[in-house]
N, C-alpha and C positions, 0 to 999 in steps of 0.2 A: 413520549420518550425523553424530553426534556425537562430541568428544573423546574418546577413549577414558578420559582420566584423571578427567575429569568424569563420564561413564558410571557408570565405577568405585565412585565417593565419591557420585552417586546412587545407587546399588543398595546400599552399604553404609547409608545413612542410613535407605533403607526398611526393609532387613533389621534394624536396631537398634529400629525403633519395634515399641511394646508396645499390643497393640489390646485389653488388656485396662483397659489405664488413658486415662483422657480424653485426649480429643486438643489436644494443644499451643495456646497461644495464638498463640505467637511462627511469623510467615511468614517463610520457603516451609515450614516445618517440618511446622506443620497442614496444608500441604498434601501433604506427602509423607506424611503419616501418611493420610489419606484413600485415597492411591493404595497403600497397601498395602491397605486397606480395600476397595477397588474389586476391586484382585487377587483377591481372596481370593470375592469374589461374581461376578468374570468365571469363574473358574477352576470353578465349578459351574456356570454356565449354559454353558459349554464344552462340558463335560462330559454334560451331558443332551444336548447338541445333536451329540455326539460328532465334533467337531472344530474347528479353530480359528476365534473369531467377528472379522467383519470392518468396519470402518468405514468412511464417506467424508463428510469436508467438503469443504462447496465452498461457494465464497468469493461472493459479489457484491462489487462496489464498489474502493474502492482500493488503493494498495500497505498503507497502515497495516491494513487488513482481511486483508490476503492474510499478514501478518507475525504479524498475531494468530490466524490459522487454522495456520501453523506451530506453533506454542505448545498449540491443544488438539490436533492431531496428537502431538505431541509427549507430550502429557498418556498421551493412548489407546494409544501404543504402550507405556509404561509400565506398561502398566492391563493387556495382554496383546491388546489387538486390532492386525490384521495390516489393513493399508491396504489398498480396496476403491477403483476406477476410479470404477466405477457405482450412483449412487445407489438405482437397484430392486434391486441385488443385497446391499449391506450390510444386519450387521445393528445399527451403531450410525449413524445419520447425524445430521448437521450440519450445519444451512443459517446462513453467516455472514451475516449481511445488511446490506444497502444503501441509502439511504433517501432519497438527494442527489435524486433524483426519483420521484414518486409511483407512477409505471409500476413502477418499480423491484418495488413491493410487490406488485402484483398476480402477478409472475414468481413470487415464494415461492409466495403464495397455488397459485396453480397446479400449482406442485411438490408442495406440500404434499397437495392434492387427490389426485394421484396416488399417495403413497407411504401414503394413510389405506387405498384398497383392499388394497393389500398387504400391509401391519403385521396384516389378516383373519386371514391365511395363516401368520401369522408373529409369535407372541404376545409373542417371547422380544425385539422388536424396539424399539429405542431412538430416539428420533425430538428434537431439542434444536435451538433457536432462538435465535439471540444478535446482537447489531450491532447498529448505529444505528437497523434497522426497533423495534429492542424498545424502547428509551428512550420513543419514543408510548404512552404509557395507551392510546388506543383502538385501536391497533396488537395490544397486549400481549390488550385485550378480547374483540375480533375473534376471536383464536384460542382465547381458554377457550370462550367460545362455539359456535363453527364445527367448531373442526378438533379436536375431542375427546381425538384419540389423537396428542397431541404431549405427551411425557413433562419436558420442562427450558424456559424461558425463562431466559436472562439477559441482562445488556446489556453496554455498553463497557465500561464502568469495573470491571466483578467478573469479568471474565476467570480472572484468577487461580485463582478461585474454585470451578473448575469439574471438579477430583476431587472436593470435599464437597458441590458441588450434586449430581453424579452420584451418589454413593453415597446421598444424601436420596434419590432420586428412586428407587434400587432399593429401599431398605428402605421405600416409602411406598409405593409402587403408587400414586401418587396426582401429578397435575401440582405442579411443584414451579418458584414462580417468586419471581427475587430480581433485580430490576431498581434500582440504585441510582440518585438526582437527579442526584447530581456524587459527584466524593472531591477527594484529594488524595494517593491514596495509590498509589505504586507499588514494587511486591512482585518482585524480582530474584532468579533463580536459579533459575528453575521449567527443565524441561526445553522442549527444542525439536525438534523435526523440520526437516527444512530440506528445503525442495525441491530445491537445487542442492548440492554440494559444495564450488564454485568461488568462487561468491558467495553474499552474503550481505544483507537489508536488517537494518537496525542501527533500532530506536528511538530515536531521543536527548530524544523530547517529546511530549506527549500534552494534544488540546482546543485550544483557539483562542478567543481573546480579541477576534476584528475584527469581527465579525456584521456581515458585506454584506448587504445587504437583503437579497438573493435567496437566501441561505444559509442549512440547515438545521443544520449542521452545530455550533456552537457549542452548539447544544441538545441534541443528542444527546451530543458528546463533549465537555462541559463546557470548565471555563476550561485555559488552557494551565498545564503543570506541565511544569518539566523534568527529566529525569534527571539525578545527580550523574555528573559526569565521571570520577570515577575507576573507576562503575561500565560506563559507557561504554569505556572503555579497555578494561577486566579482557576485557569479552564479543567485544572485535572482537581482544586477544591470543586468547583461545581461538579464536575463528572462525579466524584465522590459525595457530595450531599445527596446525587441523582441516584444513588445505588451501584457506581460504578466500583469492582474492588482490585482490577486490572486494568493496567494500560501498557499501552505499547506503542512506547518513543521512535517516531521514524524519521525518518533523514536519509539520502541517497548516501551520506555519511557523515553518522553520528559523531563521529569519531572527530574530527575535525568541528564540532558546534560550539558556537560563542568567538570565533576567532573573527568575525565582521562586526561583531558588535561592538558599538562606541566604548564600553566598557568591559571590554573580552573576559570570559570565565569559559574554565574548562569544562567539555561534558563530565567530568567526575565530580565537578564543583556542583554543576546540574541535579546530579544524579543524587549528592549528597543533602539537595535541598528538598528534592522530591522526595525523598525518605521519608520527611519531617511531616508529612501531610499525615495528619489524622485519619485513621477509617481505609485509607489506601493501604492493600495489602499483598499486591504483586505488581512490578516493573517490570517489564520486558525492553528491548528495545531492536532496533536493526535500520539498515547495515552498517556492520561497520568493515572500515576497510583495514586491513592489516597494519596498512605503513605507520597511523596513526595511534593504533592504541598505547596506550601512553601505559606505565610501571602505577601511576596512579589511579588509573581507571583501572587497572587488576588488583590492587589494594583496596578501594573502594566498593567494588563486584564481592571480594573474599569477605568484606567483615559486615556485607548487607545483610540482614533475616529478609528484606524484600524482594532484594532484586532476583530474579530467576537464576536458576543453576544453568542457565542455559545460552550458548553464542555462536552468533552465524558469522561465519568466518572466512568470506571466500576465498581461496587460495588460486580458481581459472588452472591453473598447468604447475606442475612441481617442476621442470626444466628452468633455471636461470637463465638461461638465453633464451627461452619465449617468453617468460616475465619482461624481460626487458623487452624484447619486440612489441609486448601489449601494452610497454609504460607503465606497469605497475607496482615501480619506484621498491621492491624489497626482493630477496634474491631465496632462494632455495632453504637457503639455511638463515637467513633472518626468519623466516616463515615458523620453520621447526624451534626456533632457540625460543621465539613466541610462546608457543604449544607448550614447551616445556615449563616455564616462566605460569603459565597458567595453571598448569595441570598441577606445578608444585604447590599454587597457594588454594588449588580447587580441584582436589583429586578427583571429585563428584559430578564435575563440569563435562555438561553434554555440549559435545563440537558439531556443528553442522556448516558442508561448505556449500558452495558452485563449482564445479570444474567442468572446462568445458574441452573437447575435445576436436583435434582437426584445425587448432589455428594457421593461418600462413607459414609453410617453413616446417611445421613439426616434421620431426624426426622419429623412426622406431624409439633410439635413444631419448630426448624427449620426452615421449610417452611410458618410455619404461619409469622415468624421475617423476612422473606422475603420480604411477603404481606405486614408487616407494613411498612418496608422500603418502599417500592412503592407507598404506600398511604401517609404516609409524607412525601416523595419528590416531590414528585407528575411529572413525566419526560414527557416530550415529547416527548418520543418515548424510546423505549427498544428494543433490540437483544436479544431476547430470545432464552438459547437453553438448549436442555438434555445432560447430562453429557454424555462421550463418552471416555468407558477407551482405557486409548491410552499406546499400552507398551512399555517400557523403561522409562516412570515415577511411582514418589511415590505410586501415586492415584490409579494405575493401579492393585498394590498388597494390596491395603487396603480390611480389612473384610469387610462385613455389605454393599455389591454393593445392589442398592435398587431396590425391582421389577419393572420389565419393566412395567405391568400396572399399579403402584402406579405413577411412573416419569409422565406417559403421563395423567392419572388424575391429578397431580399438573399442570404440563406444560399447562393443559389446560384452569386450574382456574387462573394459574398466564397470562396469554396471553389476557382471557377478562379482565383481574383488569387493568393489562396494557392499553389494546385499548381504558375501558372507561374511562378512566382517560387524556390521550394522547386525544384523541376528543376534551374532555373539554376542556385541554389547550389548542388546536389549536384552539377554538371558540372565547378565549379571542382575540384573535385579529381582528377577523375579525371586518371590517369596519375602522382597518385604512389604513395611505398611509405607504405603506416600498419602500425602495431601495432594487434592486433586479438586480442582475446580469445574464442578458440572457445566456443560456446555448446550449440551443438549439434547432429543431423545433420539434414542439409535432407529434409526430407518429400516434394519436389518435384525432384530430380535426385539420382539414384540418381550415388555416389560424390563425391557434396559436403559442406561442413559451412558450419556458418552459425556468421560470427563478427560484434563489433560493436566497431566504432570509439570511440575518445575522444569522440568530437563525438556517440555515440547511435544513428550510423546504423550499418546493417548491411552486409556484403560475405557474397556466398554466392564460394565457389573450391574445388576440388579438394580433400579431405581424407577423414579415415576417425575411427572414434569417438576411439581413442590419444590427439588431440591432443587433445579435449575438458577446456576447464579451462585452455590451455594459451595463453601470449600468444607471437603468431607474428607475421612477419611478411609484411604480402601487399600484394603491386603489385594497386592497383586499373583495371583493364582497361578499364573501362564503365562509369557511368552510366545507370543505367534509371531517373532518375527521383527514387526516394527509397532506392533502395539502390546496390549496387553488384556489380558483376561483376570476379572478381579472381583473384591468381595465386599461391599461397604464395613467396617469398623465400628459396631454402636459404643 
């Protein structure tokens, strides 16, 4: 799944390091020296085990999580483990975790339960824990405690980290945990695993600086740091030498990237230089946060042929007094004069938000400023959800939490206002031809393949694997709603 030339020049770097002399200060360097270190201890429990050992992570939570589990995949196949589906069947696993809501954690917990019987059976077994759940001290507690036979803890920010925590964690037989407050520091070149071949998500920023009240997230992934742009560039040219013709720029927010940098540039400055890549032929990116998007970054967006028709746009609640009780620094009618402002230089632009419903405080009124938001925006699609106090934030000590059947009464009225509205626009299109980039085969109509639109949404039509990766052209036939029923274009 990787560059061949890149492959190359990591397997020569590992084969030069010397494991008889200390290992390197300078990163990724100390890290490739660990990973031949790892080899060298995989390749004996191999061997007892007489045949190849297998791993599986699996991811909770969002795209920046699911980016960073490419990365210890990427690690592990280095290391000589072969990727395992099922987590009862591996024998190195990895639970990435999630922590935006408290349920969240109990799902590990659970998982975790299960895989303690089994590891009984199975001594040679590697069991490692990392993401936002780890950044909690009493999260981290919990399982020294509990869950006995979980061999690595780490958190967000030491990712990197994670051929020399593995190898601590072999030569100690003993729990081995390195959970950092914050950094500043981001470590370029490490290998990746990629899910897709086609596409690609791209990092360009890392943590978040806005702490909405109801948000845990700032805490767990520290303040925002961005990537330097030229290292941004170097990784989406190899994505693209690799067959990559999509990416999708993530950041907890975009919107704000390049402003820590020694030499700040804006994301539309960004955005303008990723254009220029050869061979790349779709940009996505997310999230971005309202307050931020700049007049240039919508001029930038209007005169791209690359960057997608399409933006996620959380807006949480249309009330101006629960915007402000969430800190989310823009007001009712900043939000809409946005919209408008878009929609004049992108009539074609598919809007997608968040809103969530039930915060501290809401009001019937309140919620009705929701509905009008929704109704004059009119999105294509929404993430709905009920507030969910989460502690260690603001929101979590505010008075006035709203009854549980008042939330799921609204949640309910705002999910059909959503859906019929979302129909409609998806009907506007039907009947014409888009460009549509094959994704994959449909699981539910035998001799179909599933591809997705500029705007996000999807068309299932006629096709076979060949085209996968490939951007076609397909007459959209139908309308069902939130996707589409369509016809390849020879």
């Amino acid at each position: 799944m990787k560059n061949e030339e890149r492959n190359r020049s990591i397997e020569e770097l590992i084969e030069e390091m010397d494991l008889h002399k200390e290992a390197p200060e300078e990163e990724p360097f100390r890290q490739y020296y660990f990973i031949k270190k790892a080899r060298a201890y995989y390749q004996e429990l191999s061997r007892q085990e007489g045949r190849p050992l297998t791993y599986c992570v699996t991811t909770f939570g969002c795209q920046m999580n699911a980016r960073d589990s490419e990365k210890l995949s990427g690690i592990l196949e280095e290391i000589g483990y072969v990727e395992e589906a099922e987590e009862t069947k591996a024998d190195f696993v990895i639970f990435n975790t999630c922590t935006v809501r408290e349920n969240a954690n109990q799902k590990v917990y659970g998982r975790l339960g299960q895989l303690g019987h089994i590891k009984k059976s199975k001594p040679h077994m590697m069991i490692a824990i990392c993401g936002c759940m780890m950044q909690e001290a009493e999260e981290v507690e919990t399982i020294r405690k509990s869950y006995r036979h979980v061999d690595l803890i780490f958190g967000t920010h030491n990712i990197f980290k994670f051929a020399e925590l593995f190898t601590q964690a072999l030569q100690s037989h003993k729990l081995v945990v390195d959970v950092w407050k914050d950094t500043d520091r981001i470590v370029e070149d490490l290998p990746v695993d990629r899910k897709y071949l086609f596409k690609s998500g791209v990092n360009i920023m890392f943590g978040c600086n806005n702490f909405c009240s109801y948000c845990i997230v700032p805490y767990v992934r520290g303040r925002e740091r961005s990537r330097n742009p030229e290292d941004i560039i170097k990784e989406i040219r190899q994505l693209v030498a690799d067959g990559v013709v999509e990416v999708m720029l993530l950041g907890q927010n975009v919107n704000s990237y390049g402003k820590t940098l020694e030499s700040p540039i804006s994301f539309a400055e960004l955005l303008r230089q990723i254009e220029q890549i050869e061979g790349l032929k779709r940009i996505r990116f997310m999230t971005s946060h309202p307050k931020d998007l700049s007049d240039e970054l919508i001029e930038v967006m209007s005169q791209s042929p690359k960057i997608c028709r399409h933006l996620h746009l959380p807006v949480q609640a249309g009330s101006t007094r629960i915007l402000k009780e969430m800190n989310r620094r823009y007001t009712k009618e900043d939000y809409l004069a946005l919209v408008n402002r878009l929609k004049e230089k992108m009539p074609d632009l598919s809007l997608t938000t968040d809103i969530m419903v039930g915060f501290p405080g809401e009001t019937e009124e309140d919620f009705e400023e929701t509905l009008d938001v929704v109704r004059k925006v009119r999105y294509d699609s929404a993430f709905t959800f009920i507030y969910s106090k989460r502690s260690g934030t603001p929101a979590a000590k505010m008075d006035n939490q709203v009854p549980e059947d008042v939330v799921k009464e609204r949640f309910q009225r705002l999910l059909k206002e959503v859906q019929t509205i979302s129909a409609e626009v998806c009907k506007e299109q039907a009947g014409t031809t888009q460009e549509v980039l094959v994704e994959e085969i449909n699981d539910h109509m035998d001799g179909y393949v599933t591809g997705r639109l500029s705007n996000n949404l999807l068309v299932h039509f006629p096709g076979d694997e060949s085209m996968i990766g490939q951007l076609v052209k397909v007459s959209l036939k139908e309308s069902k709603g939130f996707y589409y029923m369509g016809e390849l274009v020879h």
